[in-house]
One Martini backbone bead per residue (centre of mass of N, CA, C, O) as a GRO file, in nm:
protein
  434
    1UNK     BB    1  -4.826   0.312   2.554
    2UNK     BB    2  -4.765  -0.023   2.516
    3UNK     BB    3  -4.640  -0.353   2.752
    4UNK     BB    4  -4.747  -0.693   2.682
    5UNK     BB    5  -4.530  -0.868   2.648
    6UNK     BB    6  -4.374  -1.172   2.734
    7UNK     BB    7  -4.099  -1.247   2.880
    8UNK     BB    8  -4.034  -1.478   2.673
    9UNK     BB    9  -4.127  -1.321   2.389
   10UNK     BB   10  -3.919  -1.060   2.403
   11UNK     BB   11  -3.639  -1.240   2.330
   12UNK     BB   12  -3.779  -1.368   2.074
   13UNK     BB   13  -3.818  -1.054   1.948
   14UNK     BB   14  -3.552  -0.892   1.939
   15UNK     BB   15  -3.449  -0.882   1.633
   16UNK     BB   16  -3.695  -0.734   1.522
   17UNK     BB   17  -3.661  -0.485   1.721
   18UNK     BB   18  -3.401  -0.394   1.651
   19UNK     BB   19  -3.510  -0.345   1.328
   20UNK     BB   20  -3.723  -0.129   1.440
   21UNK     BB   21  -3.517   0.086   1.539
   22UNK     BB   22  -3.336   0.143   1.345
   23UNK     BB   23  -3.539   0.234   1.147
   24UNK     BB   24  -3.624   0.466   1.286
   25UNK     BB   25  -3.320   0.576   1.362
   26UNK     BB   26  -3.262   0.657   1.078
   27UNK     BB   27  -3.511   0.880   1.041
   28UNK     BB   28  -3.393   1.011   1.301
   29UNK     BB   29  -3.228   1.302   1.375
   30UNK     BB   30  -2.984   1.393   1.548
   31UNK     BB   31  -3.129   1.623   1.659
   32UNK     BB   32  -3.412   1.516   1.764
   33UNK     BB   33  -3.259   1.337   2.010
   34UNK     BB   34  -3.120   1.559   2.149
   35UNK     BB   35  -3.338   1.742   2.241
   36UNK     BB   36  -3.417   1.502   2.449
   37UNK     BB   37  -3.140   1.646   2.586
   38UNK     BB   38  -3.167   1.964   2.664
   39UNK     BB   39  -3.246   2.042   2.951
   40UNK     BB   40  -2.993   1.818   3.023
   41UNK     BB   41  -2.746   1.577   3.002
   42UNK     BB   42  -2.832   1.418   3.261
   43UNK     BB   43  -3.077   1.296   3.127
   44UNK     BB   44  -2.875   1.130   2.985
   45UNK     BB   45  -2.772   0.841   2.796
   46UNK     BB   46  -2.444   0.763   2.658
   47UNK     BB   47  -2.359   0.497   2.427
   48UNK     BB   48  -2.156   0.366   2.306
   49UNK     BB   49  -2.022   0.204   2.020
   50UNK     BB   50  -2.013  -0.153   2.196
   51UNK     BB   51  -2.095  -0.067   2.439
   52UNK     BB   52  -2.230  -0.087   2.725
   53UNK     BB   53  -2.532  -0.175   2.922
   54UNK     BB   54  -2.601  -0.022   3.212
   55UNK     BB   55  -2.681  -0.244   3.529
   56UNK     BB   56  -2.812  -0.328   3.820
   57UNK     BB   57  -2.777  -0.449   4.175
   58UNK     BB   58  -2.956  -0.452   4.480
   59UNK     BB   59  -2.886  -0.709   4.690
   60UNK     BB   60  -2.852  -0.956   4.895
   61UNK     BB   61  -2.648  -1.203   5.009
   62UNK     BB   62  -2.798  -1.364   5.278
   63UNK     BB   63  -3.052  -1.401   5.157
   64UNK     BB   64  -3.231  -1.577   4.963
   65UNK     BB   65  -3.402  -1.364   4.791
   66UNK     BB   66  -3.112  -1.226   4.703
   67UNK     BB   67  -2.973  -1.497   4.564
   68UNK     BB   68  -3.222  -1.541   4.349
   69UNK     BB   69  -3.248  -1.314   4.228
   70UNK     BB   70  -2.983  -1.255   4.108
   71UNK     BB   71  -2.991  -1.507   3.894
   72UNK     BB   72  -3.247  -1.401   3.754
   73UNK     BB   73  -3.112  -1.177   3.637
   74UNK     BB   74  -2.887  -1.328   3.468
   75UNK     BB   75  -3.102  -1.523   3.309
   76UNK     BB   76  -3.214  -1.277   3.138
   77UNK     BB   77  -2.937  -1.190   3.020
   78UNK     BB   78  -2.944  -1.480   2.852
   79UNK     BB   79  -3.257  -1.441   2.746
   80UNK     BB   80  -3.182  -1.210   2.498
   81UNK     BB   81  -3.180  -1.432   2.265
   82UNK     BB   82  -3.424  -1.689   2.377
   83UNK     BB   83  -3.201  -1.843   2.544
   84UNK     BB   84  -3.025  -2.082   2.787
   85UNK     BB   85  -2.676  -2.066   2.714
   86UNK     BB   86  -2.506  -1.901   2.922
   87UNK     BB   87  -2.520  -1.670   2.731
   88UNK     BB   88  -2.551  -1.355   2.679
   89UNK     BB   89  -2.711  -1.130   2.538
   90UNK     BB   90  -2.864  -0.868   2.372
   91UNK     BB   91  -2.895  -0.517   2.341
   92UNK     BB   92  -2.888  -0.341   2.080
   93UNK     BB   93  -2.646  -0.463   2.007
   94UNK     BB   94  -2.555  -0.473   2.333
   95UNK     BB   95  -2.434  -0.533   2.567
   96UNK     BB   96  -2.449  -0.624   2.903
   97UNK     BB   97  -2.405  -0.492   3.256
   98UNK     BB   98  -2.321  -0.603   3.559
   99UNK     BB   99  -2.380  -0.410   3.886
  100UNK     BB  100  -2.303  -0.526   4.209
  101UNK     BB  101  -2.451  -0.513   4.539
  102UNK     BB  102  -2.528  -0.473   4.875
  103UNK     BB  103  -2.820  -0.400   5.077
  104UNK     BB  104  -2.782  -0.511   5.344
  105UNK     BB  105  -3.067  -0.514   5.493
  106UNK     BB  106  -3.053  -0.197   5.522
  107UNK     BB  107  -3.023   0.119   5.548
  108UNK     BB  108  -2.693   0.146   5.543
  109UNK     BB  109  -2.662  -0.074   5.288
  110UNK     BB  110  -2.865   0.109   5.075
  111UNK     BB  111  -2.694   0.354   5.083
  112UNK     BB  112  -2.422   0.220   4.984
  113UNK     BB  113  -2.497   0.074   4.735
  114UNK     BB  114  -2.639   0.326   4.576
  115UNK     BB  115  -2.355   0.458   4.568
  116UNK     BB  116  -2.202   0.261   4.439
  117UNK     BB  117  -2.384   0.254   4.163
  118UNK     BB  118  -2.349   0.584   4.124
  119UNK     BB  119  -2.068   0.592   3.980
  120UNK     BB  120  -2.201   0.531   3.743
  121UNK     BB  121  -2.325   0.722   3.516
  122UNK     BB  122  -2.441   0.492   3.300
  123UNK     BB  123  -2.709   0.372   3.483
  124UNK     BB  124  -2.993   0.318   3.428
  125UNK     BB  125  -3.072   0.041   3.605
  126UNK     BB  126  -3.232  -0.148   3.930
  127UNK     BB  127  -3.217  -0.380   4.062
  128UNK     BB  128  -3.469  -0.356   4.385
  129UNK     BB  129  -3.463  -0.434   4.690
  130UNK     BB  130  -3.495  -0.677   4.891
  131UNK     BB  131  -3.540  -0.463   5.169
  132UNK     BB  132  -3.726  -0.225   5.251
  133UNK     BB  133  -3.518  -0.065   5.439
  134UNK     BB  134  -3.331  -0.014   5.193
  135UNK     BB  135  -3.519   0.202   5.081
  136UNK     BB  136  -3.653   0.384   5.278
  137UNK     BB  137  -3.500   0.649   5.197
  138UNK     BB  138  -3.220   0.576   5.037
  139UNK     BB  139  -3.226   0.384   4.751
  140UNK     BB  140  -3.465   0.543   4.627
  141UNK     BB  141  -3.396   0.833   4.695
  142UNK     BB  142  -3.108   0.829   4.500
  143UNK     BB  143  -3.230   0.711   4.240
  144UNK     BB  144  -3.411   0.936   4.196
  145UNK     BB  145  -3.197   1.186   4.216
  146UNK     BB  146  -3.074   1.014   3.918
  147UNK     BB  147  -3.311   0.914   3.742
  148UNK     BB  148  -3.308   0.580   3.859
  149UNK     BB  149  -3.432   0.298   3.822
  150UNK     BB  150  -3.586   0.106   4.103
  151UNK     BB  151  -3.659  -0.244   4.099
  152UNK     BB  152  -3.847  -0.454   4.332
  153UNK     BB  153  -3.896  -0.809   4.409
  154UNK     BB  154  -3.941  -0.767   4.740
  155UNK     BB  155  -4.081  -0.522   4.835
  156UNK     BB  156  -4.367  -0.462   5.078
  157UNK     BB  157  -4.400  -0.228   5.189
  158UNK     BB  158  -4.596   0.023   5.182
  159UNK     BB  159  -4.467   0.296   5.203
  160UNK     BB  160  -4.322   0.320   4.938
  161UNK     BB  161  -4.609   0.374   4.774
  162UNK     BB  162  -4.707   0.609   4.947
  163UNK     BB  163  -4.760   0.940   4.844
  164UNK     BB  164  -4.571   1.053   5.101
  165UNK     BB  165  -4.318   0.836   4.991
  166UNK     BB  166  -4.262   0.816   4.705
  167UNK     BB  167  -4.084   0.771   4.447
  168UNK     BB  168  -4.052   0.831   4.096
  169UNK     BB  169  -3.803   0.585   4.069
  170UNK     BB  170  -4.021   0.377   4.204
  171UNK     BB  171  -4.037   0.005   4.197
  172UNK     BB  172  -4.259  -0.323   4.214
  173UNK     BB  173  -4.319  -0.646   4.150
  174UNK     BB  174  -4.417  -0.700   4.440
  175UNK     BB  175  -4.623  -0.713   4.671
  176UNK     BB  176  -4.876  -0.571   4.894
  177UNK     BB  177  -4.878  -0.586   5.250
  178UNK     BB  178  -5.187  -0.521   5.236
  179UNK     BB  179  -5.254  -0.807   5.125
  180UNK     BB  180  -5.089  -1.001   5.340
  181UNK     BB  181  -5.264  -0.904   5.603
  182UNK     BB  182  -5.525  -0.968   5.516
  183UNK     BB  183  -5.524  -1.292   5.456
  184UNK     BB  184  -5.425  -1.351   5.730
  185UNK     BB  185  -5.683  -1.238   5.874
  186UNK     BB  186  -5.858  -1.440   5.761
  187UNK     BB  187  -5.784  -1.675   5.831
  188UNK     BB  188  -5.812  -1.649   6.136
  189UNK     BB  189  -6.120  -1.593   6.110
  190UNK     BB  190  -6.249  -1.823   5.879
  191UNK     BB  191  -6.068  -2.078   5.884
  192UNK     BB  192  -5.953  -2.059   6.237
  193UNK     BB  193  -6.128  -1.947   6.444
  194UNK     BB  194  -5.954  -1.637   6.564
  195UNK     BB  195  -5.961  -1.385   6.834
  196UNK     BB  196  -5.648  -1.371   6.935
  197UNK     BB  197  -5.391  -1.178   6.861
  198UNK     BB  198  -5.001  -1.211   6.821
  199UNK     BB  199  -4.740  -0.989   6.768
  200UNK     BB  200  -4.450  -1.000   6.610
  201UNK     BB  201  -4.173  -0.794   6.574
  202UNK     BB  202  -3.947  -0.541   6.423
  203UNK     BB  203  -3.788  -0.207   6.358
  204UNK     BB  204  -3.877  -0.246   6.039
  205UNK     BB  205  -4.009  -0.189   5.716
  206UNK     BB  206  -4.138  -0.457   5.728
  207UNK     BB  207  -4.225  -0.590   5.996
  208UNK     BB  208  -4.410  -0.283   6.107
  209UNK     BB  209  -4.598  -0.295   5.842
  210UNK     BB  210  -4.708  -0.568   5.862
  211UNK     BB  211  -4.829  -0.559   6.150
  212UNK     BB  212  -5.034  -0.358   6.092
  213UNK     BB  213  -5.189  -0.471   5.877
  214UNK     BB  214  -5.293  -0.719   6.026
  215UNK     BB  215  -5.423  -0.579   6.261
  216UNK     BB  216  -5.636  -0.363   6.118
  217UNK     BB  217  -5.797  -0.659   5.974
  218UNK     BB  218  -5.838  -0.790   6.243
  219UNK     BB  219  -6.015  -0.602   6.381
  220UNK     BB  220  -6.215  -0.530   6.121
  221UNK     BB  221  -6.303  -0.855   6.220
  222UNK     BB  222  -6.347  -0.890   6.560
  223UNK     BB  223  -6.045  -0.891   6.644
  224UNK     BB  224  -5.785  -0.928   6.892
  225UNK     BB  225  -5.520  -0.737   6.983
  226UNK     BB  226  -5.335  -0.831   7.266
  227UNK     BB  227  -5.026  -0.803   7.107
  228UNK     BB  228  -4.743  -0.582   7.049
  229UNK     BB  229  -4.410  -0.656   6.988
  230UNK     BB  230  -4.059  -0.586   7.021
  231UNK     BB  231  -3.777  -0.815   6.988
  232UNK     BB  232  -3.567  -0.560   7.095
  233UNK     BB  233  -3.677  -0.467   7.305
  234UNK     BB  234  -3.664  -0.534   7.615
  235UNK     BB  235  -3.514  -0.824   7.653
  236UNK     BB  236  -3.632  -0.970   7.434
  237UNK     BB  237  -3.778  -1.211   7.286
  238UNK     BB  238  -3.850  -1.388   7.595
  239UNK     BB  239  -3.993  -1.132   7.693
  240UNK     BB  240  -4.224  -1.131   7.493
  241UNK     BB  241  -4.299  -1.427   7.511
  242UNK     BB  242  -4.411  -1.346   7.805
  243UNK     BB  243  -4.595  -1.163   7.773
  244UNK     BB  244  -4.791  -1.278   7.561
  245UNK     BB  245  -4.883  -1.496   7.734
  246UNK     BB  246  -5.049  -1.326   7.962
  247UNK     BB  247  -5.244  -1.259   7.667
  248UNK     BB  248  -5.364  -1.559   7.551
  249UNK     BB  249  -5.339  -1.637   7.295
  250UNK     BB  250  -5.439  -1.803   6.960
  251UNK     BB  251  -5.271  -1.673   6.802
  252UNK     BB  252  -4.965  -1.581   6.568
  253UNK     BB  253  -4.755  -1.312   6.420
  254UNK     BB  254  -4.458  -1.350   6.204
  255UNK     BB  255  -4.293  -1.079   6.100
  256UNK     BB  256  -3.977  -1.210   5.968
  257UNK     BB  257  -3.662  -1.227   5.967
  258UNK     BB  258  -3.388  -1.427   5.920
  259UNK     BB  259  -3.344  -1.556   6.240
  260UNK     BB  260  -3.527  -1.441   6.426
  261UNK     BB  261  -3.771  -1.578   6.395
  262UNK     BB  262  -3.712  -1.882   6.470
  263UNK     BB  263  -3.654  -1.761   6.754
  264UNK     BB  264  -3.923  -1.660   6.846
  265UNK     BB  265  -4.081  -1.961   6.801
  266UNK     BB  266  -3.942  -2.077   7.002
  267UNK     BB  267  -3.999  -1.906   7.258
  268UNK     BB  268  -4.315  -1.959   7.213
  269UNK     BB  269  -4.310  -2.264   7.233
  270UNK     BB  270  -4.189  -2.233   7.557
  271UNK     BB  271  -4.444  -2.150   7.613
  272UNK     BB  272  -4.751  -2.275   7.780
  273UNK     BB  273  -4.942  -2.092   7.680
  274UNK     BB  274  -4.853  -2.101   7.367
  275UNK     BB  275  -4.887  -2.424   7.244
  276UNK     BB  276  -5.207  -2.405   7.083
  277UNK     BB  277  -5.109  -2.145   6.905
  278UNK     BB  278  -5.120  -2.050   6.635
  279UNK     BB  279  -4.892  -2.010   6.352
  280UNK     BB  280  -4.756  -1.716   6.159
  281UNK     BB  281  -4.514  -1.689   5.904
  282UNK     BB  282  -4.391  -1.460   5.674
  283UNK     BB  283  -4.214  -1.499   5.327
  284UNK     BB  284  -3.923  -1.402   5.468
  285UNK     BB  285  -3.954  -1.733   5.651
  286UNK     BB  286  -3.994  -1.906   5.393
  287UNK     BB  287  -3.714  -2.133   5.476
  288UNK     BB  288  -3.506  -2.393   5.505
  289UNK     BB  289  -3.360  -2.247   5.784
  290UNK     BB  290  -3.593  -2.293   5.935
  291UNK     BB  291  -3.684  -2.600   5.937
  292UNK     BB  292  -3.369  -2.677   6.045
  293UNK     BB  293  -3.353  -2.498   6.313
  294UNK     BB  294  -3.661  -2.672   6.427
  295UNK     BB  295  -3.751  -2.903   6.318
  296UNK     BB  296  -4.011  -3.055   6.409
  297UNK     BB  297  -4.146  -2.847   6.544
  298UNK     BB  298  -4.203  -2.679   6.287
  299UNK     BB  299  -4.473  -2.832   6.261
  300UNK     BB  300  -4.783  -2.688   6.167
  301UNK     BB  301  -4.634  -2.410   6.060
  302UNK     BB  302  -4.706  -2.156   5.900
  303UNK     BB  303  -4.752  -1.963   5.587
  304UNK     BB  304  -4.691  -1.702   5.390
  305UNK     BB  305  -4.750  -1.629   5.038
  306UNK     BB  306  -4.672  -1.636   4.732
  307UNK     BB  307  -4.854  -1.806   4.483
  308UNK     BB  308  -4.718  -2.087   4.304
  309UNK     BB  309  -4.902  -2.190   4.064
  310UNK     BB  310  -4.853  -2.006   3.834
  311UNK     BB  311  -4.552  -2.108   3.758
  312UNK     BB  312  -4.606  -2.387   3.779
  313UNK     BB  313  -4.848  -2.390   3.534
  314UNK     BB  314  -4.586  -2.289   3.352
  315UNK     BB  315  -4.401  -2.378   3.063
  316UNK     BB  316  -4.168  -2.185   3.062
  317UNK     BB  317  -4.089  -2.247   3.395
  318UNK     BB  318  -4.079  -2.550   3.358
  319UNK     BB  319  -3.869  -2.595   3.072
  320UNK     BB  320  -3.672  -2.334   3.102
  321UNK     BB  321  -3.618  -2.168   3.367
  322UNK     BB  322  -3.600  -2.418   3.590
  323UNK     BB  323  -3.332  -2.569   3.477
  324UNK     BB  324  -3.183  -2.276   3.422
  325UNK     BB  325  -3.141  -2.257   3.758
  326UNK     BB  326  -3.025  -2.521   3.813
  327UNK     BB  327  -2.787  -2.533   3.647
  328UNK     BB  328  -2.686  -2.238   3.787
  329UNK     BB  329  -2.700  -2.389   4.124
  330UNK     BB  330  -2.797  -2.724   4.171
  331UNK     BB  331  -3.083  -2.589   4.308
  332UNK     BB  332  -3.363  -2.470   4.361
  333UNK     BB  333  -3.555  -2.241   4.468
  334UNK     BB  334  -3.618  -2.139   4.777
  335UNK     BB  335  -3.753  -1.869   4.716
  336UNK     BB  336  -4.025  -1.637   4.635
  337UNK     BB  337  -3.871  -1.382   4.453
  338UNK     BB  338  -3.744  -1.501   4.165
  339UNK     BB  339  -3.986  -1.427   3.945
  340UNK     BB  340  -3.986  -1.094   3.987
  341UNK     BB  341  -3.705  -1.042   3.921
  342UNK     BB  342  -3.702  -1.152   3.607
  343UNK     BB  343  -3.903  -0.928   3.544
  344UNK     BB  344  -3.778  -0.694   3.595
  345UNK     BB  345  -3.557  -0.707   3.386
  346UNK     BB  346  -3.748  -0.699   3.142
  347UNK     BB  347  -3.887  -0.433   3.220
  348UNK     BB  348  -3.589  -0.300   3.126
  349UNK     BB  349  -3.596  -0.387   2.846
  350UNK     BB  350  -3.800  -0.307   2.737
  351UNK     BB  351  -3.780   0.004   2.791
  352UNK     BB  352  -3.534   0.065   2.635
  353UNK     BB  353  -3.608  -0.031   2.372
  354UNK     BB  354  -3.872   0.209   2.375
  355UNK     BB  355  -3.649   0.457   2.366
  356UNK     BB  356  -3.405   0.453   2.211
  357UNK     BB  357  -3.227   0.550   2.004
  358UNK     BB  358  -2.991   0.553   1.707
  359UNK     BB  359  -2.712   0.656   1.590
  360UNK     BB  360  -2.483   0.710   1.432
  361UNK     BB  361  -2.280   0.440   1.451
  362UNK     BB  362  -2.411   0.330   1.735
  363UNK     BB  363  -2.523   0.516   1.939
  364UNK     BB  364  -2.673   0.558   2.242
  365UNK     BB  365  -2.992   0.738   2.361
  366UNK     BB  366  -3.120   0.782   2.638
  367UNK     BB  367  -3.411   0.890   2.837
  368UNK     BB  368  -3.512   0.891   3.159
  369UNK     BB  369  -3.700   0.981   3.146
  370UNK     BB  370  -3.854   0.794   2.939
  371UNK     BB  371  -3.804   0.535   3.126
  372UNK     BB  372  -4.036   0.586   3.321
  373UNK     BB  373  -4.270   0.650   3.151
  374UNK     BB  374  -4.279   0.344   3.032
  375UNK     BB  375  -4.329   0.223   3.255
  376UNK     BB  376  -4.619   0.325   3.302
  377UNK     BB  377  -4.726   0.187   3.049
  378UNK     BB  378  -4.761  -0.108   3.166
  379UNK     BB  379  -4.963  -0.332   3.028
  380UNK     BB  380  -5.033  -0.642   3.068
  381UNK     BB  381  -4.778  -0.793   3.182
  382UNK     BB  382  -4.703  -1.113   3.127
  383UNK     BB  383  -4.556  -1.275   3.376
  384UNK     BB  384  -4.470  -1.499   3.610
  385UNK     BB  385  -4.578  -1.350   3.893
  386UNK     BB  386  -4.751  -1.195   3.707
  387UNK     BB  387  -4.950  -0.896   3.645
  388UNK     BB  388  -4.843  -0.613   3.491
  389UNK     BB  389  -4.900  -0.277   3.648
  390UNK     BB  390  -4.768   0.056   3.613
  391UNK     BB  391  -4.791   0.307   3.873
  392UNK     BB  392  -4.737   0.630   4.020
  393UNK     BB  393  -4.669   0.421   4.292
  394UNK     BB  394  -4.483   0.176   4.182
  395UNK     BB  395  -4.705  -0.044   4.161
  396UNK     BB  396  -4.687  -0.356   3.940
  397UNK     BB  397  -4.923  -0.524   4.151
  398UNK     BB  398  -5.259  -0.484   4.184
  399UNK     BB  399  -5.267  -0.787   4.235
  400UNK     BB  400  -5.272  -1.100   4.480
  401UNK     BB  401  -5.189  -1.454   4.574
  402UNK     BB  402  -5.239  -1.565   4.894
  403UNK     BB  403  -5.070  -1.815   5.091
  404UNK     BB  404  -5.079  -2.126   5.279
  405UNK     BB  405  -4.881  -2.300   5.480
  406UNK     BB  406  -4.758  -2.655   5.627
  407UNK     BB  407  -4.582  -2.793   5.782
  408UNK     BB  408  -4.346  -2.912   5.572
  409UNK     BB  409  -4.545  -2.793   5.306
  410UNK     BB  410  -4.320  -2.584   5.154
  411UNK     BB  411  -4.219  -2.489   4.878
  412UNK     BB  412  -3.916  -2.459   4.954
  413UNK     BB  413  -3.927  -2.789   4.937
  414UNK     BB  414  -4.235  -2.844   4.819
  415UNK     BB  415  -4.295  -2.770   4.500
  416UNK     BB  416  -4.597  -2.905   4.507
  417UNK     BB  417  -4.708  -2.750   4.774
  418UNK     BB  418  -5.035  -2.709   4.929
  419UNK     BB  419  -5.271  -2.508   5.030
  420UNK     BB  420  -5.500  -2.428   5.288
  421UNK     BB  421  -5.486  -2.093   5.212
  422UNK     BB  422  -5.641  -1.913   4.950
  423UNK     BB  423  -5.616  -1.547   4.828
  424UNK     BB  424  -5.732  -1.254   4.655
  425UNK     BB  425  -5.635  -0.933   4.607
  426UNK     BB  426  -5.626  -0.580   4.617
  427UNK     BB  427  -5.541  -0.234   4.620
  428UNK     BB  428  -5.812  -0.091   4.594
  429UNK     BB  429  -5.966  -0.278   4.793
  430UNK     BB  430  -5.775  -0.165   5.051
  431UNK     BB  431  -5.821   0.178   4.987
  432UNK     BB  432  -6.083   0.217   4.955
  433UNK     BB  433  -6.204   0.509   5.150
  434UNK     BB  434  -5.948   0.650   5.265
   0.00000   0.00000   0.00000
């Protein structure tokens, strides 16, 4: 089985798949259907006829990732008749229903909101979440153990996918931050030849997991990392960034979400020994909040994250996607994962449509492993974000261009800005041989 149709074409060919669904689930018998969910009736999903199909979102509410994401599944939602015309269409003639919870950004936020969401029984599937911390451990976790597939359009961390704790109803639609140290870490070294790097860090699993992958790269590369720094630990920010100093970078790597950014920047920025040295905050970091915290300060501070240009060089992004994003919030994305929300959520339609049963009456029969089984066909779905390929480590992005840019020249403010230094990876490149 694959999943190849873009985005933008599974909608506009929904009431054709109705009409082969229908036909085909006439064809099966009611007896047929049932057995697939002979197991246990817990492993199946039944939809009465005309009742909602329940997905869910777990996103932050105050990140701007997860502020644009959650637009981008309703966006998905409206275009499931083909169109962006204000107004929902239907999945299998059934309404689509959106439950949405908050995953605060944190370990406790990620298990409060996966409990809060599966308190619906017939819960299929959960667009999220927006931070790594709250995957981690929490709402894979849970969503795993209930059968939802828990698809993120933002989470970044290696852990999620690594086979030592991957869940198996975790997938996720952005790169792989092996991905996003490698080119971090090339930039420093072939691009702005930088020998000595100092990283700041949080001790969650977002930005601990990515300062580790740039570190790692930038040793391979017979870089030093002189300060590896949590600016949580005893003294805080101030303190870490006075100790970087002691230790001369003249390069500098911030990968961690804001305000806590600005605020370390801002303290790096303050110290006289570490005013020469390059700095890099990471996609998390690239937001208008950042650089209208820091004003001109601000000016010449790179930032890295997934590359712009093949969204905007999209005419479905350009003509249909992003007008009818600006209609239903009165401004462009700010943050940069936004259209992998988009893919996200249509990859849970497609994969709906190619499982369900269609009943007697009108009832729909999902099956939970068949649900999952559906995301892992997923071969060269061209969607907003790029080519997804989903494997049973979760990762459906197998690689990625990572993209440098220099304020005030950020796509978050201009969306037209070009990266002064941009690289493709795979994760099978950074894996191979471990």
């Amino acid at each position: 089985m694959r999943v190849r149709s873009k985005p933008f074409a599974l909608a506009i060919g929904a009431v054709l798949i109705v009409v082969l669904v229908v036909v085909v689930a006439v064809a099966t018998s009611g007896n047929d259907a049932q057995a697939a969910c002979e197991t246990t009736d817990a492993d199946c999903v039944h939809v009465a006829a005309g009742a909602p199909i329940q997905i869910g979102s777990l996103l932050s509410k105050e990140q701007g990732s997860g502020k644009d994401g959650l637009v981008a599944v309703k966006l998905a939602m409206d275009y499931l008749d083909g169109r962006f015309d204000g107004v929902n269409g239907r999945l299998l003639d059934h309404p689509v229903s959106l439950l949405s919870a908050d995953d605060g950004c944190s370990p406790a936020g990620g298990r409060k909101g996966a409990k809060q969401l599966l308190q619906e029984s017939n819960l299929i599937a959960t667009v999220g979440t927006t931070c790594s911390s709250a995957a981690l451990g929490e709402a894979d976790r849970l969503m795993s153990a209930a059968k939802v597939p828990l698809i993120s359009p933002s989470n970044s961390a290696p852990l999620l996918t690594d086979p030592s704790r991957h869940q198996r109803y975790y997938f996720r639609t952005s790169f792989n931050d092996l991905i996003q140290g490698e080119v971090v870490a090339e930039f420093a070294n072939s691009k702005i030849a930088k020998r000595r790097a100092a990283v700041f860090y949080t001790p969650d699993a977002y930005s601990r997991q990515l300062s580790d992958a740039f570190a790692k790269q930038f040793r391979r590369k017979g870089g030093m990392v002189v300060a590896q720094l949590d600016v949580q630990a005893k003294g805080g920010i101030k303190a870490a960034a006075a100790k970087a100093a002691g230790s001369r970078p003249n390069f500098i790597f911030v990968p961690m979400l804001e305000p806590t950014c600005h605020q370390t920047v801002a303290a790096v920025k303050a110290e006289p020994a570490l005013k020469s040295a390059s700095i890099v905050v990471a996609e998390a970091c690239q937001d208008p909040s950042f650089l209208k915290a820091l004003g001109p300060a601000s000016n010449g501070i790179y930032a890295s994250g997934p590359g712009a240009s093949k969204a905007a060089s999209n005419n479905f992004y350009r003509r249909e996607y992003l007008p009818a994003f600006i209609e239903k919030t009165g401004a462009a994305p700010t943050a940069v994962f936004n259209t992998n929300s988009f893919d996200a959520s249509n990859l849970i339609f497609a994969t709906i449509r190619r499982v369900t049963e269609i009943q007697p009456g009108g009832e729909l029969l999902i099956n939970r492993e068949e649900l999952r089984s559906a995301l892992l066909d997923i071969t060269g779905y061209e969607g907003l974000s790029g080519t997804l390929n989903c494997t049973p480590s979760g990762d459906c992005a197998q690689g990625a261009r990572i993209s440098i840019y220099q304020a005030p020249a950020w796509p978050a403010v201009q969306p037209n800005a070009m990266p002064v230094f941009s690289e493709s990876r795979t994760i099978a490149e950074l894996t191979s041989g471990l």
